[in-house]
N, CA, C and O atoms as a CHARMM CRD file, in Angstrom:
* protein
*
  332
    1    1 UNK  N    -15.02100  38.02900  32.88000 PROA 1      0.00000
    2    1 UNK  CA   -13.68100  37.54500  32.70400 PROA 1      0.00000
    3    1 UNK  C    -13.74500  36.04400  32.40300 PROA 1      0.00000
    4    1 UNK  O    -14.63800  35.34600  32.88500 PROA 1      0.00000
    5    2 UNK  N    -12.66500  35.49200  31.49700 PROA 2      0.00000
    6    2 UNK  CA   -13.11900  34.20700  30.91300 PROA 2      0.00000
    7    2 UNK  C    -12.12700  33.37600  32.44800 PROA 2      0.00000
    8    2 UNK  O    -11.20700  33.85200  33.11300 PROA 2      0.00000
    9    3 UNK  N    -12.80400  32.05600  32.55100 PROA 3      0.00000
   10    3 UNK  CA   -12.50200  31.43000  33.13600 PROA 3      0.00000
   11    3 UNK  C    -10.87500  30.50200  32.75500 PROA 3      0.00000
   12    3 UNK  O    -10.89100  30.11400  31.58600 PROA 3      0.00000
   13    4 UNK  N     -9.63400  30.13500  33.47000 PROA 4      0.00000
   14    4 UNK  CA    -8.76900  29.31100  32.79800 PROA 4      0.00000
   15    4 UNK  C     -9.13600  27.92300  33.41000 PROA 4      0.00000
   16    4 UNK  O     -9.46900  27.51100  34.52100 PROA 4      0.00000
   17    5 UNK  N     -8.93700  27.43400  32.26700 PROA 5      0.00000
   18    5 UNK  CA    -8.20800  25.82300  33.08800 PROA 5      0.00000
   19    5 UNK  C     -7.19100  25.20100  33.45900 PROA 5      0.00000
   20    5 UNK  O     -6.12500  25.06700  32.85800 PROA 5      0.00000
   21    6 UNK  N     -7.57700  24.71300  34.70800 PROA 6      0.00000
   22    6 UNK  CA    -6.16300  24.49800  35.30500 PROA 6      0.00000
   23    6 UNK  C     -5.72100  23.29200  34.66500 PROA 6      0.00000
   24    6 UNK  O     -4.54400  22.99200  34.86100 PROA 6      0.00000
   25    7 UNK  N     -6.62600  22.30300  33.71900 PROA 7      0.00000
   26    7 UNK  CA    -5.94400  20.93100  33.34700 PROA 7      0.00000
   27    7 UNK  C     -4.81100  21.46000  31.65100 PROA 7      0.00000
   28    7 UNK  O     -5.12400  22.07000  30.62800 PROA 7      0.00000
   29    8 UNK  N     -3.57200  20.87400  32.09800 PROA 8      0.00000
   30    8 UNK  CA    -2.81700  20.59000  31.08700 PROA 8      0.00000
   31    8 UNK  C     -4.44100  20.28500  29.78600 PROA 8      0.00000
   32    8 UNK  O     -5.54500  19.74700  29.88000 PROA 8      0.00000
   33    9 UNK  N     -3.64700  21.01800  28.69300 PROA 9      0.00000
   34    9 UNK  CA    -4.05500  20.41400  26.97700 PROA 9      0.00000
   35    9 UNK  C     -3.49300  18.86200  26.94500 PROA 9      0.00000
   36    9 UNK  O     -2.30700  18.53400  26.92100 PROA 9      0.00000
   37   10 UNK  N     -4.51800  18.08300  26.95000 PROA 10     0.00000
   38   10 UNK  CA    -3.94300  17.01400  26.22200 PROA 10     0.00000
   39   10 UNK  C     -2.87400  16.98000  25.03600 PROA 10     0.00000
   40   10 UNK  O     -3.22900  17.55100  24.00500 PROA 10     0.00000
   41   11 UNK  N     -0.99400  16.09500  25.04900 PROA 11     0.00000
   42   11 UNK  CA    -0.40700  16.38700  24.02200 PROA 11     0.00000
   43   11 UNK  C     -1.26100  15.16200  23.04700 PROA 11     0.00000
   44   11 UNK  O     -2.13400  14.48400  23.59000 PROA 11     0.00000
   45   12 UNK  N     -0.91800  14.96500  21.59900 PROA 12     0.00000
   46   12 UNK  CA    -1.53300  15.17900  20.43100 PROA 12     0.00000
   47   12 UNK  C     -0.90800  13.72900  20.55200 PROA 12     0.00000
   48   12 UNK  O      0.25800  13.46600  20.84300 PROA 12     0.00000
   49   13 UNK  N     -1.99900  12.78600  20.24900 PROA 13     0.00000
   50   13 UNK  CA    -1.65600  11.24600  20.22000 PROA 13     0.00000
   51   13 UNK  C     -1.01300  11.00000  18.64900 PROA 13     0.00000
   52   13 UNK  O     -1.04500  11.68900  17.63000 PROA 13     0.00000
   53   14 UNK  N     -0.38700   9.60800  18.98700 PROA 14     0.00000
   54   14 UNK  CA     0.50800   9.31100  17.81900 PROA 14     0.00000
   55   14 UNK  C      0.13100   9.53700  16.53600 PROA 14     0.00000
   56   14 UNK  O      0.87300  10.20000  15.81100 PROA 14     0.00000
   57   15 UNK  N     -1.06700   9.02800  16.06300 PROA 15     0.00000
   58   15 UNK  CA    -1.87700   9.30100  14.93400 PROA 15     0.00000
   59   15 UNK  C     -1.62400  11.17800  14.70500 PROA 15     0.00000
   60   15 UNK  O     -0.87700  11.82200  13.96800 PROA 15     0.00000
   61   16 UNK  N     -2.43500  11.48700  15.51900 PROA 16     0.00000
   62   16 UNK  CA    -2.62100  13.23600  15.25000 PROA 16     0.00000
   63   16 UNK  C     -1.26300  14.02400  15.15100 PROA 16     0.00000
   64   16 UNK  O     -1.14200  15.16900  14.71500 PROA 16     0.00000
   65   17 UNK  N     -0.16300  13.12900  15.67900 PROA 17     0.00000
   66   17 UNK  CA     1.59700  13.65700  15.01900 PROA 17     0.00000
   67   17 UNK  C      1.41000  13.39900  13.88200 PROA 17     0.00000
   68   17 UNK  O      1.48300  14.35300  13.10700 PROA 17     0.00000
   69   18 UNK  N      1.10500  12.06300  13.32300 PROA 18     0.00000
   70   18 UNK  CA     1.52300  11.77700  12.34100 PROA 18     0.00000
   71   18 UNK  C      0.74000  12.21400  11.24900 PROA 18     0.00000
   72   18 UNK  O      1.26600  12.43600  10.15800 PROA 18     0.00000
   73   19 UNK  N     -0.14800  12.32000  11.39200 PROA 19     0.00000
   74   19 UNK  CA    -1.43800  13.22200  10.22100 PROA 19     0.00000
   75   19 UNK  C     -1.05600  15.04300  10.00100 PROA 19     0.00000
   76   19 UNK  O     -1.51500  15.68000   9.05200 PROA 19     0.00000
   77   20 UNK  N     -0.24900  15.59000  10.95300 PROA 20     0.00000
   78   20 UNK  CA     0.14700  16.58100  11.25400 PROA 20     0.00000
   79   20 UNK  C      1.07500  16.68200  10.14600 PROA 20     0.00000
   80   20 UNK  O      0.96900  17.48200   9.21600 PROA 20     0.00000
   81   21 UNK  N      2.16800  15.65500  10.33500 PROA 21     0.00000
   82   21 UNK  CA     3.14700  15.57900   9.61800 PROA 21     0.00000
   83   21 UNK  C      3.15700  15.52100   8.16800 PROA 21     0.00000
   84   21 UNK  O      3.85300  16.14600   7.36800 PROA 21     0.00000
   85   22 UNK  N      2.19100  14.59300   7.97000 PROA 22     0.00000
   86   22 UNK  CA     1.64100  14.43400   6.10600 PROA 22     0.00000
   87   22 UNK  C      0.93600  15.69600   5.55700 PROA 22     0.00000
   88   22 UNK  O      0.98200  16.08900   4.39100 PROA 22     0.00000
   89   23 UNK  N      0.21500  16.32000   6.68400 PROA 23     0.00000
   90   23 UNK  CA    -0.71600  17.18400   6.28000 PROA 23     0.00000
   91   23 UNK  C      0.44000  18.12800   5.74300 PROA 23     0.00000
   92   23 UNK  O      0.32300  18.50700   4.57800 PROA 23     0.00000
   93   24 UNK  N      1.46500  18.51600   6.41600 PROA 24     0.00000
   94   24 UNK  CA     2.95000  19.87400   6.15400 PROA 24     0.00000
   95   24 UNK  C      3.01800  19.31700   4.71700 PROA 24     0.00000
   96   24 UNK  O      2.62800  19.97500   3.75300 PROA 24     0.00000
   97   25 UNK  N      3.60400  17.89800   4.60300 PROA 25     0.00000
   98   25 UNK  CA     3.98100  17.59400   3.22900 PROA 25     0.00000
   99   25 UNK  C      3.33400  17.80300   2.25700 PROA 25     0.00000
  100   25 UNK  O      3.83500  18.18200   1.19900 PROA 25     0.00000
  101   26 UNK  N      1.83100  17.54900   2.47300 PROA 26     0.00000
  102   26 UNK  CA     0.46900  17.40800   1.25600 PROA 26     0.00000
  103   26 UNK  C      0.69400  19.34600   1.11500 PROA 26     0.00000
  104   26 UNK  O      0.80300  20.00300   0.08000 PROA 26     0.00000
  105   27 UNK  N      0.70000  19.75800   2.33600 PROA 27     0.00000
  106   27 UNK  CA     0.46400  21.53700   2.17800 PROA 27     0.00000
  107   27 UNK  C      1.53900  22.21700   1.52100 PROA 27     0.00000
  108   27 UNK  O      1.32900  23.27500   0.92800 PROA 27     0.00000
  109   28 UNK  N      2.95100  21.56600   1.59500 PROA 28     0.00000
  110   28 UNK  CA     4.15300  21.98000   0.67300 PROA 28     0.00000
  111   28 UNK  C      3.32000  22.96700  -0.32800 PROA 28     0.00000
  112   28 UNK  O      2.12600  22.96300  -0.62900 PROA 28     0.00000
  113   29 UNK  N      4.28200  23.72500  -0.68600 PROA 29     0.00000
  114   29 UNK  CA     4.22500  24.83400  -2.37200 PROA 29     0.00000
  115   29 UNK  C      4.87500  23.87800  -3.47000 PROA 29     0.00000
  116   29 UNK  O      4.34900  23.93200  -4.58200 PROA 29     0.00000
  117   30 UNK  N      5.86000  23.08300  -3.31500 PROA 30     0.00000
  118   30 UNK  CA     6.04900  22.42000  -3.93800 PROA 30     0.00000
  119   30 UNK  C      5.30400  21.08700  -4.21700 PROA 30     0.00000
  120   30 UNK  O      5.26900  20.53200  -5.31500 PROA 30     0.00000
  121   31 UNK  N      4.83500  20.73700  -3.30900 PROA 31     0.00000
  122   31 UNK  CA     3.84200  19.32900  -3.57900 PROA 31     0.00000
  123   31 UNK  C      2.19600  19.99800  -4.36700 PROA 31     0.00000
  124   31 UNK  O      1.41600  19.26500  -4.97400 PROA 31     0.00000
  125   32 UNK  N      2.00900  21.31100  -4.18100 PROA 32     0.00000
  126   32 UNK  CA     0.94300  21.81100  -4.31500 PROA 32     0.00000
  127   32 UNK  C      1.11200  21.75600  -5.72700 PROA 32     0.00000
  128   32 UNK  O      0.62100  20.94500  -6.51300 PROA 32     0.00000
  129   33 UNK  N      1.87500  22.72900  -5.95600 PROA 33     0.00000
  130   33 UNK  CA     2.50700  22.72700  -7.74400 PROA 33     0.00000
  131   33 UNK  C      2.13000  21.77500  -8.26500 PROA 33     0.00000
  132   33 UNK  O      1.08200  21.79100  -8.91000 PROA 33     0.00000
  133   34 UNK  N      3.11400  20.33400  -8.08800 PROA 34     0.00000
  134   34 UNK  CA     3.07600  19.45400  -8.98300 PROA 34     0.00000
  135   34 UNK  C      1.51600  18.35200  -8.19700 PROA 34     0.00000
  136   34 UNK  O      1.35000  17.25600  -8.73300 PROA 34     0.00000
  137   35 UNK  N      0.66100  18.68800  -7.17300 PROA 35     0.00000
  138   35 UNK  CA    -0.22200  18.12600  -7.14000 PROA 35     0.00000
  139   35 UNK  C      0.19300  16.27300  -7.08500 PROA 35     0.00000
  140   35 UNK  O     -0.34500  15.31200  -7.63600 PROA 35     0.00000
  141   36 UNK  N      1.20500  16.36500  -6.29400 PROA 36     0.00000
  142   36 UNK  CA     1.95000  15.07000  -5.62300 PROA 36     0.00000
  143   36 UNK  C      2.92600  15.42500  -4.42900 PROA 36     0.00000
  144   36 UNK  O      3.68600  16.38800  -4.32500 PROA 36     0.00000
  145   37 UNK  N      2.65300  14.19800  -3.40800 PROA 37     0.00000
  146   37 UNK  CA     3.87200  14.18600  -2.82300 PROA 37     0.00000
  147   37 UNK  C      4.06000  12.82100  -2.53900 PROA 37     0.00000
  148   37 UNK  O      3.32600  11.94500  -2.99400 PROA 37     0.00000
  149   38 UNK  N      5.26000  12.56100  -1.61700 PROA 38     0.00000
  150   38 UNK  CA     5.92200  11.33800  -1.60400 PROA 38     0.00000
  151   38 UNK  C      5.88100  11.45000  -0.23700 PROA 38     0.00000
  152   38 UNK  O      6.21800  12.48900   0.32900 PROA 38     0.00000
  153   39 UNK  N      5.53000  10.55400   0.29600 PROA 39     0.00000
  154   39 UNK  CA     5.36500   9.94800   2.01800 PROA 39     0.00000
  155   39 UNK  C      6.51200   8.80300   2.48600 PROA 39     0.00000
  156   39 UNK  O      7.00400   8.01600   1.67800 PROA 39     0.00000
  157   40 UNK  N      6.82900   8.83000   3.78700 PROA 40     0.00000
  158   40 UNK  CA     7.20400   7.80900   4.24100 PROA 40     0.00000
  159   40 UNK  C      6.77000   7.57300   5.92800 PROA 40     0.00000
  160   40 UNK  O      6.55500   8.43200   6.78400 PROA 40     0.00000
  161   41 UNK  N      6.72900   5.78700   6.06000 PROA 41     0.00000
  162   41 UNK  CA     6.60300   6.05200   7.41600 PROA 41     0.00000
  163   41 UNK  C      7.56200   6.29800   8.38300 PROA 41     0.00000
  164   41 UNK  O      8.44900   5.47500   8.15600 PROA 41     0.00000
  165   42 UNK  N      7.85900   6.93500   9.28100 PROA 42     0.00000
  166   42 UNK  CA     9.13000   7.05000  10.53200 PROA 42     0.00000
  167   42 UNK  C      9.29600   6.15900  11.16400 PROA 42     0.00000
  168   42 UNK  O      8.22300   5.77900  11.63100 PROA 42     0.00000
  169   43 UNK  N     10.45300   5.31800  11.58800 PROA 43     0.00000
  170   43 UNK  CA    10.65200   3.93000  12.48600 PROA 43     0.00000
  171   43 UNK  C      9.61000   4.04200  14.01900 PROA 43     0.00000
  172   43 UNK  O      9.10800   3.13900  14.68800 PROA 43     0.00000
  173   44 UNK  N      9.56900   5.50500  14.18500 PROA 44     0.00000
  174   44 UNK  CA     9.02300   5.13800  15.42900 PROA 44     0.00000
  175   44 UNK  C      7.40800   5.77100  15.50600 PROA 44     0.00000
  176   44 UNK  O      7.00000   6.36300  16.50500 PROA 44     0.00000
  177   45 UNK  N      6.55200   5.53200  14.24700 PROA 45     0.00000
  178   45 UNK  CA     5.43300   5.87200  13.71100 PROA 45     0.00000
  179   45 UNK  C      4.67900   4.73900  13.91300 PROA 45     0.00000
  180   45 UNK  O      4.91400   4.00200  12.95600 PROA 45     0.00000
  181   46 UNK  N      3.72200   4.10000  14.82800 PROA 46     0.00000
  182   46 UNK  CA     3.06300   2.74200  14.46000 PROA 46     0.00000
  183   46 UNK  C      2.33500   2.24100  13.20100 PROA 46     0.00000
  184   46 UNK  O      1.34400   2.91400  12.92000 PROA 46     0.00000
  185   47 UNK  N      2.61600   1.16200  12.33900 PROA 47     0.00000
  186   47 UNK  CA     2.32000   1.29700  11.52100 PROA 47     0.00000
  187   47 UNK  C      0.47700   0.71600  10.84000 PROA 47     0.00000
  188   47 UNK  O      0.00300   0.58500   9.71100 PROA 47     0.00000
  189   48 UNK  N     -0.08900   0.50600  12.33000 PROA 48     0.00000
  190   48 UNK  CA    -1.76500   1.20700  12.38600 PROA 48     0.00000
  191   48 UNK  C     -1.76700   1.70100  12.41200 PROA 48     0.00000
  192   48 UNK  O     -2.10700   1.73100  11.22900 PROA 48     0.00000
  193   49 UNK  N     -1.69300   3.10900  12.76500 PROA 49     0.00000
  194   49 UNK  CA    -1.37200   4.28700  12.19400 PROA 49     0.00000
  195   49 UNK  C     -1.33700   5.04500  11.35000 PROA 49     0.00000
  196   49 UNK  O     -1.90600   6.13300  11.25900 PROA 49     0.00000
  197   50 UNK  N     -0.00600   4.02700   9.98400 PROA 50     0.00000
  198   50 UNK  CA     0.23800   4.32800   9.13900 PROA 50     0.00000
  199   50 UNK  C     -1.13800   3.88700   8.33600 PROA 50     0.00000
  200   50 UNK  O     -1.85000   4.66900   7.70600 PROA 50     0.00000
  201   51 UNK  N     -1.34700   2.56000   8.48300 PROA 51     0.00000
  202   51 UNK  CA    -2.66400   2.17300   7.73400 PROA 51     0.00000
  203   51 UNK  C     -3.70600   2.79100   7.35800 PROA 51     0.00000
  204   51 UNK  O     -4.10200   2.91300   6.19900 PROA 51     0.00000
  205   52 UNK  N     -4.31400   3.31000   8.58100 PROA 52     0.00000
  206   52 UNK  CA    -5.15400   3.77000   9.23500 PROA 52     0.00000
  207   52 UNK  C     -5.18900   5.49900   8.13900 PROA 52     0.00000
  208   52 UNK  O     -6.23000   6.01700   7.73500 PROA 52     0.00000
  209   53 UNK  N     -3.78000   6.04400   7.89700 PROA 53     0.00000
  210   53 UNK  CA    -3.75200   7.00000   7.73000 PROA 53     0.00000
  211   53 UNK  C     -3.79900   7.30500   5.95500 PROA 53     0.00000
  212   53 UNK  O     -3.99900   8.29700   5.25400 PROA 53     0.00000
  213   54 UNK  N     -3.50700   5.91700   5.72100 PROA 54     0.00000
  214   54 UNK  CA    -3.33700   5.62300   4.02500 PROA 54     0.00000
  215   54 UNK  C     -5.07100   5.48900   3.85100 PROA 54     0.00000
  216   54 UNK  O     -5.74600   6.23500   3.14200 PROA 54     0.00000
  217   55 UNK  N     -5.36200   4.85800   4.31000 PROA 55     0.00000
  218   55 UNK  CA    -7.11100   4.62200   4.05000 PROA 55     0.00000
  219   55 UNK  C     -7.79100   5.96700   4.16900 PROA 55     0.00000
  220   55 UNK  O     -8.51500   6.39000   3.26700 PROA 55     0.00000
  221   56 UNK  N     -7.53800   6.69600   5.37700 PROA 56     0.00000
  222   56 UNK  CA    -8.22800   7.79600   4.74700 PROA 56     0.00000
  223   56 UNK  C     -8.07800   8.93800   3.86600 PROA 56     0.00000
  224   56 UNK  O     -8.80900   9.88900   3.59100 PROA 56     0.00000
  225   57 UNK  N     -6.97500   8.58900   3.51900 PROA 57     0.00000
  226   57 UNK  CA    -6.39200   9.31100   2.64500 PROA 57     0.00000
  227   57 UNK  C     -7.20100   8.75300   1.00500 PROA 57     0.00000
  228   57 UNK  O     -7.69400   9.51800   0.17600 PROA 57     0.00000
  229   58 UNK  N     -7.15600   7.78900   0.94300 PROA 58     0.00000
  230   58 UNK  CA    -7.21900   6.97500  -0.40000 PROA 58     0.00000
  231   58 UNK  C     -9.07200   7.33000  -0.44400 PROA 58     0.00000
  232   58 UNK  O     -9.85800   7.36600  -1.39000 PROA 58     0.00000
  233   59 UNK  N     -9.22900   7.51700   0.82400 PROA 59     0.00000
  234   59 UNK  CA   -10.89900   7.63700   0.72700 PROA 59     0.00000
  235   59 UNK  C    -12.08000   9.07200  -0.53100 PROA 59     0.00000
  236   59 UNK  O    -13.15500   9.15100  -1.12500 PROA 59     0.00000
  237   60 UNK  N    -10.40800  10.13300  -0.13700 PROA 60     0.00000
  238   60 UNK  CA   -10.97800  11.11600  -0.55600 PROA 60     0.00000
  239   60 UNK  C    -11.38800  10.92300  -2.47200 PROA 60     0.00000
  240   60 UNK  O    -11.04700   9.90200  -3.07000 PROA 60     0.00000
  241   61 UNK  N    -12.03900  11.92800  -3.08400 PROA 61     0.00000
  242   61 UNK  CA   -12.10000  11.58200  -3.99100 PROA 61     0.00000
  243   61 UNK  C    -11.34000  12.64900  -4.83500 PROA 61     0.00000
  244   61 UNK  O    -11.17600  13.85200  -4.63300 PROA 61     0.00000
  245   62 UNK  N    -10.77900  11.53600  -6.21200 PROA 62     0.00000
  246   62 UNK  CA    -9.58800  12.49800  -7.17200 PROA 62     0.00000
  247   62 UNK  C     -8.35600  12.31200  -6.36800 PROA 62     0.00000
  248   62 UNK  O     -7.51400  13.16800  -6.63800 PROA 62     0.00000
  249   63 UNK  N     -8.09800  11.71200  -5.73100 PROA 63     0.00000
  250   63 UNK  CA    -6.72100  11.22700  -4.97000 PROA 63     0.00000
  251   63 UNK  C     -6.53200   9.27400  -5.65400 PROA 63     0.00000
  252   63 UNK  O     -7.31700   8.35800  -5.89900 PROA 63     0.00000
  253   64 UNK  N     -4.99200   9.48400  -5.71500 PROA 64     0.00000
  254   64 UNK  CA    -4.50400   8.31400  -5.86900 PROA 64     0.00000
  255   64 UNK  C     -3.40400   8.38200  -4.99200 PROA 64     0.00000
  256   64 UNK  O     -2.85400   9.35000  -4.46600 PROA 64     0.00000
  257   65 UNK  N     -3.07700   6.54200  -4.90300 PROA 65     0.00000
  258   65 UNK  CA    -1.91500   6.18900  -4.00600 PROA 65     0.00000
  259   65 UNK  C     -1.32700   5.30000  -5.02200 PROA 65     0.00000
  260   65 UNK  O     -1.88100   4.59100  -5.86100 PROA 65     0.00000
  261   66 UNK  N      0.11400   5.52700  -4.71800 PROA 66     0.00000
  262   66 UNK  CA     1.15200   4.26200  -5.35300 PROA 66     0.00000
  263   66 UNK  C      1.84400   4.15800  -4.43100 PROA 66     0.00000
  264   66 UNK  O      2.44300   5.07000  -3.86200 PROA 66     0.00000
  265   67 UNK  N      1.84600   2.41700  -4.03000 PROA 67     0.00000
  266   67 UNK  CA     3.02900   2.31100  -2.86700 PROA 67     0.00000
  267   67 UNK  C      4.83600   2.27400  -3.71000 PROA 67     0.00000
  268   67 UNK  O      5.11100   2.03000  -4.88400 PROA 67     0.00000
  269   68 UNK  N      5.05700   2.35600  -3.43400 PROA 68     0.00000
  270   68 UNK  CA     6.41800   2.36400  -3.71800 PROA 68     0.00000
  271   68 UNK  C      7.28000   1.35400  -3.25600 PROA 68     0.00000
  272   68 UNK  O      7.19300   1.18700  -2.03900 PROA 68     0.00000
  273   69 UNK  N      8.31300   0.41900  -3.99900 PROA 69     0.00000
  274   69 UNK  CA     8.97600  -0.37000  -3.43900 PROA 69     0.00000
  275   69 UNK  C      9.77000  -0.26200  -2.53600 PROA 69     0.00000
  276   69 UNK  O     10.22600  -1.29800  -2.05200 PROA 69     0.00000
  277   70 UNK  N     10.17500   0.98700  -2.03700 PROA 70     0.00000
  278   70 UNK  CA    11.32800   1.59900  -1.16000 PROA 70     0.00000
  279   70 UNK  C     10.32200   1.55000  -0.09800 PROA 70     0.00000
  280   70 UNK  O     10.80900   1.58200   1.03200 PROA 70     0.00000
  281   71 UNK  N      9.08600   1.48200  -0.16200 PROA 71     0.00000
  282   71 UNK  CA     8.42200   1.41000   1.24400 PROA 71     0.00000
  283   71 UNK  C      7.41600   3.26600   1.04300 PROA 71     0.00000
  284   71 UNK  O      6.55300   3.53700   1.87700 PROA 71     0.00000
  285   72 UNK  N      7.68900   4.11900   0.06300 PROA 72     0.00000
  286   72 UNK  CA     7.48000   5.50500   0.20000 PROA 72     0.00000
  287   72 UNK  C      6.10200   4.77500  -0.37300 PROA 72     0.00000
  288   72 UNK  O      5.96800   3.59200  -0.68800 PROA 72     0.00000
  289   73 UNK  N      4.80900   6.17900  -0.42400 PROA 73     0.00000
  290   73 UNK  CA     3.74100   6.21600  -0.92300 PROA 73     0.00000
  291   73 UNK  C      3.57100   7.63800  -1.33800 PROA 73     0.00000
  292   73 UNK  O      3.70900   8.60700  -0.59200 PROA 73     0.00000
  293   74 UNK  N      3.09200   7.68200  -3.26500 PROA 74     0.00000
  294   74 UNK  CA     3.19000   8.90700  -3.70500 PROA 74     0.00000
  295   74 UNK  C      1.64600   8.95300  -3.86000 PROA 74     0.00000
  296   74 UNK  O      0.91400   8.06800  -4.30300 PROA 74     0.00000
  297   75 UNK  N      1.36800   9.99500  -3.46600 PROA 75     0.00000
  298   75 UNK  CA     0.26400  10.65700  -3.64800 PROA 75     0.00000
  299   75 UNK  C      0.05300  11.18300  -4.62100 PROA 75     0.00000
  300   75 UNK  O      0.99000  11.81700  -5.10600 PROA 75     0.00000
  301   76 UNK  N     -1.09500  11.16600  -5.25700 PROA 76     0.00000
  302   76 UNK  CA    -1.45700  11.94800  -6.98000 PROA 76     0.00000
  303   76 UNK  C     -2.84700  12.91900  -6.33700 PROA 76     0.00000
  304   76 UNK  O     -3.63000  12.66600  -5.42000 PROA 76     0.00000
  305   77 UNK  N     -2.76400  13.83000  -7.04800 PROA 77     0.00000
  306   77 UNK  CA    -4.32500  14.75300  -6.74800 PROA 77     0.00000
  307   77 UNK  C     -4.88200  15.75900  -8.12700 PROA 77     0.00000
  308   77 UNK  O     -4.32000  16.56700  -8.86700 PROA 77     0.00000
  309   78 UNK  N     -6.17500  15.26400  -8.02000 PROA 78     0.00000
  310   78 UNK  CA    -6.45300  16.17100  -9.40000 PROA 78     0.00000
  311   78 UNK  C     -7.57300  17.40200  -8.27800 PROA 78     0.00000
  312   78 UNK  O     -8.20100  17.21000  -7.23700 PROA 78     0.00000
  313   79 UNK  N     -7.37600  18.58300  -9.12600 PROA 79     0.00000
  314   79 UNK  CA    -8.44800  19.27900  -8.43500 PROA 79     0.00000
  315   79 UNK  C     -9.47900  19.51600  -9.58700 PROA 79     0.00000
  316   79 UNK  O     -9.07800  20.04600 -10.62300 PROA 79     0.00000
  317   80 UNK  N    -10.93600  19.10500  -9.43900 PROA 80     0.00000
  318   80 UNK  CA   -11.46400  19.31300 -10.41000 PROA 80     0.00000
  319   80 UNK  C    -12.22800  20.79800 -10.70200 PROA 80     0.00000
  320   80 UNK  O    -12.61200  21.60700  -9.85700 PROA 80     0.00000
  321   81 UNK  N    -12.31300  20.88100 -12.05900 PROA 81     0.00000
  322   81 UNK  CA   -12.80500  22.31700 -12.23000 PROA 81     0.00000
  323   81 UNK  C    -13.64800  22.27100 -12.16700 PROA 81     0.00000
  324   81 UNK  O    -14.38900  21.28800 -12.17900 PROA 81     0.00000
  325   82 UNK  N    -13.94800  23.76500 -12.03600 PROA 82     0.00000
  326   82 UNK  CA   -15.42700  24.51700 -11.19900 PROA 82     0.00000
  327   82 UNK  C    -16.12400  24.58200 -12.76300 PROA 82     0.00000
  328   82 UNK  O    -15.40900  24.79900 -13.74200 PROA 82     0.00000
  329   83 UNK  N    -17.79300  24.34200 -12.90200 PROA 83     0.00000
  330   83 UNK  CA   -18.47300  24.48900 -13.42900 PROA 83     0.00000
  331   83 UNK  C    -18.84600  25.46300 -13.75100 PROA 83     0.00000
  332   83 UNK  O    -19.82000  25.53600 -14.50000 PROA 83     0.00000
């Protein structure tokens, strides 16, 4: 019989909300389609965080960022073809 634990799950620190949150948007059917989406940060999102979350984002490769003057950041993505 499997053992339980009695300790509470740690809840999901600010970062891991907020990567949660982009990740729904990036996973959209509609963002998938057009292989963009549009981000923003939430007032009560820290915005190391936000930094933090743009960099690794920008890290991947075939991804672009445009910040946006409204404060949004659109994401571009190419998927490259298979050989």
């Amino acid at each position: 019989m499997a053992k339980s634990s009695c300790a509470a799950p740690t809840p999901p620190d600010a970062y891991q909300r907020l990567a949660v949150r982009v990740q729904k948007i990036i996973n959209s059917t509609n963002a998938q389609k057009t292989k963009a989406a549009l981000i923003f940060r939430l007032p009560q999102e820290p915005e190391e965080e936000w930094a933090r979350l743009l960099e690794e984002i920008a890290e991947n490769d075939n991804v672009t960022l445009a910040y946006r003057d409204d404060g949004g950041v659109q994401i571009f993505w190419v998927v490259p073809k298979e050989e």
